[in-house]
C-alpha positions as CSV (number, residue, x, y, z in Angstrom):
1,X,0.0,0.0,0.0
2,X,2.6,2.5,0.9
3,X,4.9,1.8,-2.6
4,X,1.1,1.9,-4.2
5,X,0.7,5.9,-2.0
6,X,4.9,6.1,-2.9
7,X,4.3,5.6,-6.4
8,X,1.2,8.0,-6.9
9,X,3.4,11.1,-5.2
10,X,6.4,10.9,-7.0
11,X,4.4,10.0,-10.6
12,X,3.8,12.6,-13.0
13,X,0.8,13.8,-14.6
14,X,1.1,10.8,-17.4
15,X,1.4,8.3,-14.8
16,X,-1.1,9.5,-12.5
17,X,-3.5,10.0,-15.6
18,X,-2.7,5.9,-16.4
19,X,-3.6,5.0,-13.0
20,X,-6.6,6.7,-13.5
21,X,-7.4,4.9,-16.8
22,X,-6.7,1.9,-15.3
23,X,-9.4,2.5,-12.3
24,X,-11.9,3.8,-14.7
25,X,-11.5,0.5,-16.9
26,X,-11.7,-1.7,-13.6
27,X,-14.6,0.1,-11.9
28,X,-16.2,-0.4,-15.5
29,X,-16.0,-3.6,-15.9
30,X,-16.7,-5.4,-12.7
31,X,-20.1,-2.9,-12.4
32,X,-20.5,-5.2,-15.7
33,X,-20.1,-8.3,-14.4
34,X,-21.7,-7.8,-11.7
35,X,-25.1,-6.8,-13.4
36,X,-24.7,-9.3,-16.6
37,X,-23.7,-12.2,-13.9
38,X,-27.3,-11.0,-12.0
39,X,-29.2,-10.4,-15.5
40,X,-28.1,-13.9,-17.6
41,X,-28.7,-15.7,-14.5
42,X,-32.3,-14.9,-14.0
43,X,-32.8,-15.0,-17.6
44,X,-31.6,-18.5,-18.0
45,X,-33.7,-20.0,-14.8
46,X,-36.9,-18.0,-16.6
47,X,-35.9,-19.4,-20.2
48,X,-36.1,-22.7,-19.2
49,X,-39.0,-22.5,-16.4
50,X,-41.0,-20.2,-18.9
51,X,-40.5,-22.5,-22.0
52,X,-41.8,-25.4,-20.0
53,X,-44.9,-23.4,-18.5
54,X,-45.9,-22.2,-21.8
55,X,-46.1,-25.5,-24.3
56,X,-47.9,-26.6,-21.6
57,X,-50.7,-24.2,-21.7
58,X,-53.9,-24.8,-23.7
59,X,-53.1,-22.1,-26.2
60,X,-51.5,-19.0,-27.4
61,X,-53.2,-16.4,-25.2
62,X,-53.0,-18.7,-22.4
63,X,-49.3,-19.0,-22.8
64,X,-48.5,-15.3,-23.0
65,X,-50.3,-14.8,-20.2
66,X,-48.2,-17.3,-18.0
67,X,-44.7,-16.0,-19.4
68,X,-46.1,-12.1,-18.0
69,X,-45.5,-13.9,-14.3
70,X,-42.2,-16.0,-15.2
71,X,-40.2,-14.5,-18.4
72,X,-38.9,-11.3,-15.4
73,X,-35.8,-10.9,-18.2
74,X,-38.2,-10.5,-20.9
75,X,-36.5,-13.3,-23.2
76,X,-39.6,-15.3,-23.9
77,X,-42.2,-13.0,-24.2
78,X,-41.2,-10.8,-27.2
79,X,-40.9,-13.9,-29.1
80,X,-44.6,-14.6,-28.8
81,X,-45.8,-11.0,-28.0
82,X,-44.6,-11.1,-31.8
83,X,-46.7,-13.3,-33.5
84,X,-49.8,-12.5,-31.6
85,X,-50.1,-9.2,-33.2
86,X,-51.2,-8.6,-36.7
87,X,-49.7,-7.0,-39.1
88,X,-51.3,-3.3,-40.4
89,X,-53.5,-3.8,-43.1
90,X,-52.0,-2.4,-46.1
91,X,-48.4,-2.9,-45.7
92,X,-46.1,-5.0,-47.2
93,X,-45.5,-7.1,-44.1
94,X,-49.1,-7.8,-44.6
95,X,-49.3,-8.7,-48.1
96,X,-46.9,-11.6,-47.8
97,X,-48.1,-15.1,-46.8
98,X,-48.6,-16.3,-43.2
99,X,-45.2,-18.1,-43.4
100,X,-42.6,-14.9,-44.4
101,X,-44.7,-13.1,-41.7
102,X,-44.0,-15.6,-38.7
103,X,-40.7,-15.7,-39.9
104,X,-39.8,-11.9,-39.9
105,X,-41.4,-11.2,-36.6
106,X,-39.7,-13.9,-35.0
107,X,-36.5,-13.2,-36.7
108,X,-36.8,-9.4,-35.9
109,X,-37.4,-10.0,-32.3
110,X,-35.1,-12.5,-31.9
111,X,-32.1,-10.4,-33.0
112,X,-33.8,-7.7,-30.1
113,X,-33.6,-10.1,-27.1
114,X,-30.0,-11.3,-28.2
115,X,-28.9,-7.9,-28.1
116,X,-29.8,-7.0,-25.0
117,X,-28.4,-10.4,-23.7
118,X,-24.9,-9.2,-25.5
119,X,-25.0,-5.5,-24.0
120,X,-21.5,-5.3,-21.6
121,X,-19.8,-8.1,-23.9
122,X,-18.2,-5.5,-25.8
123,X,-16.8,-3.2,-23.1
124,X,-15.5,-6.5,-21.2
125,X,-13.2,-7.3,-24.8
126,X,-12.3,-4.1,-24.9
127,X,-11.1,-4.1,-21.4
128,X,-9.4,-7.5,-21.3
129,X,-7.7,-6.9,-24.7
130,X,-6.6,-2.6,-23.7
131,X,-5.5,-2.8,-20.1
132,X,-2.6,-4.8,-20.1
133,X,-1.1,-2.1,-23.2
134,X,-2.1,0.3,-20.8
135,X,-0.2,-0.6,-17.9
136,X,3.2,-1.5,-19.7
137,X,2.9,2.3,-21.1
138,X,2.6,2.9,-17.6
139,X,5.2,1.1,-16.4
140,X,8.0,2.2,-19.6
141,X,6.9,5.9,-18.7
142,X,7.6,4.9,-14.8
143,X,10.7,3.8,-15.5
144,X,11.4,6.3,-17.4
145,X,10.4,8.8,-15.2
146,X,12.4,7.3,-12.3
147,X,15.3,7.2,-14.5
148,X,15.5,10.9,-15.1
149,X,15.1,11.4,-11.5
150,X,17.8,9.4,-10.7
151,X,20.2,10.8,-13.2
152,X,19.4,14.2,-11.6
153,X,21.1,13.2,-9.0
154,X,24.3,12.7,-10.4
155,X,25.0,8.8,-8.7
156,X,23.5,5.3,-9.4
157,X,23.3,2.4,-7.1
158,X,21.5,-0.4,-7.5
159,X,19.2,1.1,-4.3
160,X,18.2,3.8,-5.6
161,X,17.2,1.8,-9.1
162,X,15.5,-1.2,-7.5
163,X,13.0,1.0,-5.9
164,X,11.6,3.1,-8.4
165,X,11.4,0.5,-11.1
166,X,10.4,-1.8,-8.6
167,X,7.3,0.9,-8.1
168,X,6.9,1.2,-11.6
169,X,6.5,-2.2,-12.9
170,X,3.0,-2.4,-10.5
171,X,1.6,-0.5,-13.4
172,X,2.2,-3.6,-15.7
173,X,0.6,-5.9,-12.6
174,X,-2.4,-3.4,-12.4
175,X,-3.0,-3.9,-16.0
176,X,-3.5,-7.8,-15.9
177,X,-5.4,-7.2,-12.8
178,X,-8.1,-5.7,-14.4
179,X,-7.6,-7.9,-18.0
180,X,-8.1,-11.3,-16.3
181,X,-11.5,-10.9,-14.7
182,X,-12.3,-9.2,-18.0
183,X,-11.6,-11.7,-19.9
184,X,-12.5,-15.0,-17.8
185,X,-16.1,-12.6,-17.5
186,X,-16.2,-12.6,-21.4
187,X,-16.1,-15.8,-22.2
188,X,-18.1,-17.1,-19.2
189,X,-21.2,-14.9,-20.1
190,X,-20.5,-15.6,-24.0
191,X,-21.2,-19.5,-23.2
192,X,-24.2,-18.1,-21.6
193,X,-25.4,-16.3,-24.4
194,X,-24.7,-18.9,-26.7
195,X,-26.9,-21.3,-24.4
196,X,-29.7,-18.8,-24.2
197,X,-29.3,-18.2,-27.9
198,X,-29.5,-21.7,-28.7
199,X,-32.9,-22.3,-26.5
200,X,-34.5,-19.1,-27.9
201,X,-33.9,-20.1,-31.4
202,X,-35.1,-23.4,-30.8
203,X,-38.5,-22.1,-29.5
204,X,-38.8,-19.8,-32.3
205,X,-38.6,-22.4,-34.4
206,X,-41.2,-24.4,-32.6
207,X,-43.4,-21.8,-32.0
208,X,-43.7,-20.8,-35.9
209,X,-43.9,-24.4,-36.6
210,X,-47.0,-24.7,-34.2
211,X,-49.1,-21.8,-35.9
212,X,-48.3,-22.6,-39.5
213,X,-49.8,-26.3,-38.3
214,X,-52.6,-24.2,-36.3
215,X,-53.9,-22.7,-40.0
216,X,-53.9,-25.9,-42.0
């Protein structure tokens, strides 16, 4: 803690501004993983619950009205909140066949839940793949910077080096601090995505596949 308070004093308004960054980019992304951990969580428990509840209902209505109590994440409900509402007379939508139409609306809605299942994943690459750059810049201009005050002085021994770059290279530790959880964040909610994804399309298909049999 004290080479951390050390380090912060004697640093200069590049190295105090990367140690900034570097907060910033931490505070960012576990506020991230906190909320994405809390959101695909609940919406994975009410993709599966709600999926179950609603084939098992005695019709379409019946259905939606079951996933307003269960689908909290709204991942479900869009799907079928989709398909239950008729096209305006007089469009294009409604000129095409039954088929095209169940397929756009599902399509269209589908691409709406997966996006808000994938919001976060981008700053969390960003982060994981930027901070460890970040803290080596901090930790060459540290080095630097110690150096020149060093030299100042007029003698070197290997005290006064070791603690100054010592100090420095926490900049480069700092940076993989805040890259791992990024990255072990990323690819733990992109499996959950890609789960979610997978269930959602699958009821799509099934649900579209149900009302074309409905209107033979």
């Amino acid at each position: 803690m004290n080479g951390l308070t050390h380090l912060w004093e004697q640093g200069d308004g590049v190295g105090k501004a990367v140690a900034a960054m570097l907060l910033i980019m931490s505070i960012s992304a576990w506020v991230v993983i906190f909320w994405k951990g809390w959101l695909l969580s609940r919406a994975r428990r009410d993709l599966v619950k709600g999926s179950q509840a609603f084939w098992e209902s005695a019709d379409l209505a019946a259905g939606r009205a079951v996933l307003q109590g269960i689908d909290r994440e709204a991942v479900l409900l869009p799907l079928v909140e989709s398909v239950s509402t008729p096209s305006g007379a007089g469009t294009l939508a409604a000129r095409s066949d039954r088929e095209a139409q169940l397929t756009r609306r599902l399509r269209d809605s589908l691409h709406d839940v997966l996006q808000r299942l994938q919001a976060g994943q981008v700053l969390l690459a960003s982060v994981g793949a930027v901070s460890p750059f970040v803290g080596l810049f901090g930790t060459v201009w540290g080095i630097y910077h110690a150096m020149m005050g060093i030299s100042t002085e007029g003698s070197v021994s290997l005290d006064k080096v070791a603690g100054p770059v010592g100090e420095a290279l926490i900049m480069t530790a700092a940076g993989l601090a805040v890259a791992i959880p990024a990255v072990l964040a990323y690819n733990i909610f992109g499996k959950f995505v890609s789960a979610c994804e997978a269930d959602l399309e699958g009821f799509a298909h099934d649900l579209r596949e149900t009302l074309l049999t409905e209107q033979e």
